[in-house]
C-alpha positions in Angstrom: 172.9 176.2 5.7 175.3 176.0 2.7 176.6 173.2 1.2 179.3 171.7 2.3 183.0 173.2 0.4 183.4 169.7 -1.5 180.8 170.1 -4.0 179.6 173.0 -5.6 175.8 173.9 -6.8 174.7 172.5 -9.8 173.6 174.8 -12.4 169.9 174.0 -12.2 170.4 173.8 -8.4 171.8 177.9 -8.4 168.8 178.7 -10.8 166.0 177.2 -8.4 167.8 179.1 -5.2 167.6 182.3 -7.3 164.0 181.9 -8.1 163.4 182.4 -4.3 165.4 185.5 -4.1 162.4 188.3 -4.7 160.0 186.7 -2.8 162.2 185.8 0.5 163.7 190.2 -0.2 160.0 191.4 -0.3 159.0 189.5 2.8 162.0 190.8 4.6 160.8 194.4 3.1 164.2 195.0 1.6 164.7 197.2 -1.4 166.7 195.5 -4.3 169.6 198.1 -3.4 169.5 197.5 0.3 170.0 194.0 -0.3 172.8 193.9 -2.8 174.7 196.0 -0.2 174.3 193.7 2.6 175.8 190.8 -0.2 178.4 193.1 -0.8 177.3 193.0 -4.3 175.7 195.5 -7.3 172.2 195.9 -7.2 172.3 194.7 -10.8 173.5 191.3 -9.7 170.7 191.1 -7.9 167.6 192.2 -10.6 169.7 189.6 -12.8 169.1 186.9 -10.6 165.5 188.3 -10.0 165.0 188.3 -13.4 166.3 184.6 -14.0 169.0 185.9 -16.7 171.5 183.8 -15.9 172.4 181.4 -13.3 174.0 183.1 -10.8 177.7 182.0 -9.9 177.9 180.4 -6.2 179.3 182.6 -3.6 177.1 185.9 -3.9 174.0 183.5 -4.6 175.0 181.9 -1.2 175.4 185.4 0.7 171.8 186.2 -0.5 170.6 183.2 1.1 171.8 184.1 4.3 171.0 187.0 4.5 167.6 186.8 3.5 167.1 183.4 5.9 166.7 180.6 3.4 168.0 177.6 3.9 169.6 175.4 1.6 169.5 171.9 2.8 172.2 169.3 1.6 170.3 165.9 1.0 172.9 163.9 2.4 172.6 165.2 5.4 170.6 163.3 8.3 167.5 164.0 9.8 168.9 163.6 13.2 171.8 166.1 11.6 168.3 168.3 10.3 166.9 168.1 14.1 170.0 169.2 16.0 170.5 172.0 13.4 167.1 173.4 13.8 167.5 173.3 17.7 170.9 175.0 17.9 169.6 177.6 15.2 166.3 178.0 17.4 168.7 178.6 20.2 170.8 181.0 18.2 167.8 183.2 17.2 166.6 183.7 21.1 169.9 185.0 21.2 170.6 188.8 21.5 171.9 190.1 18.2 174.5 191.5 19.9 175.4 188.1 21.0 175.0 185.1 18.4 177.7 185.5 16.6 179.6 184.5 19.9 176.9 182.1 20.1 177.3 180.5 16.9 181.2 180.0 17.4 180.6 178.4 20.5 178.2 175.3 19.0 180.7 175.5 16.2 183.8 175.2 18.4 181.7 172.5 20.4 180.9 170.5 17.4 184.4 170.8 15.8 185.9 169.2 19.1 183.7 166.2 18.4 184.6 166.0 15.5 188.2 166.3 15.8 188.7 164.0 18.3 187.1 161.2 16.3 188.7 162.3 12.9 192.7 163.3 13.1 192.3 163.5 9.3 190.3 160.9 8.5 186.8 161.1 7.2 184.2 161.1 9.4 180.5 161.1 9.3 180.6 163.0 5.5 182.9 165.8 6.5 187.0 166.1 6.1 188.8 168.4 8.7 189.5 171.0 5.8 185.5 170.7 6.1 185.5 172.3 9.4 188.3 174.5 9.2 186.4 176.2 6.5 183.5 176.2 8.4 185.1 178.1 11.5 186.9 180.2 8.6 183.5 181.3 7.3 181.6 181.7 11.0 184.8 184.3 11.7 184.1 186.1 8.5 180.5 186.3 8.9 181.2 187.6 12.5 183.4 190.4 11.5 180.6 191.0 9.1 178.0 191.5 11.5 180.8 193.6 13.9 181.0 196.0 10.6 177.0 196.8 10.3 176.7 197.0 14.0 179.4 199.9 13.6 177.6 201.8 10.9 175.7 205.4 11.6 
């Protein structure tokens, strides 16, 4: 889970999530290389970040954690918010591959409908419509992704 698109990482907040990266990319038995292609970034970027050389900037940190599985938790977020997320991602992962993308729209669309029919622009429950737009935006984006590896040799 990523933040949400209002506020960005902290410095010392990207530095801790890149700490994780080597352990979380061994336990997944991933070569450095294999992994910076799946980010759609340089294997380089990766060892850097590895390495703790420099905080790593937001969006290819963030692709990493996905890929890889860890979670990034935003502490404004409620437990009952926490409870439902691990349910519906518990749901997504029983979910053929081939299939949770679709999945994972549909929860999306389910919870976006909710939401808009409470919000018409105003602020609800921590999020802003531009909130979930960017949300649907990036579930789309991630689902052409996994359309693209599912078409490679």
């Amino acid at each position: 889970m990523t933040k949400s698109r209002g506020r960005k990482l902290t410095y010392e907040q990207r530095v801790a999530l890149a700490q994780r990266v080597k352990s979380a990319r061994l336990d997944k038995e991933m070569t450095q290389a294999e992994l910076a292609s799946a980010a759609g970034i340089s294997r380089q970027t990766v060892s850097n970040m590895e390495r703790g050389d420099a905080a790593p900037q937001e969006a290819p940190l963030l692709r990493l954690m996905g890929i890889l599985g860890i979670e990034i938790l935003d502490d404004d977020l409620s437990e009952d918010t926490h409870m439902w997320m691990g349910l519906i991602g518990g749901v997504l992962e029983a979910t053929p591959t081939e299939r949770r993308g679709q999945a994972g729209k549909a929860a999306l669309d389910a919870a976006a409908s909710e939401l808009a029919s409470d919000v018409s622009g105003k602020r609800k429950g921590g999020l802003w419509q531009e909130d979930v737009d960017l949300a649907a935006i990036e579930l789309n984006n991630w689902q052409d992704e996994q359309e693209k590896e599912q078409e490679l040799p």
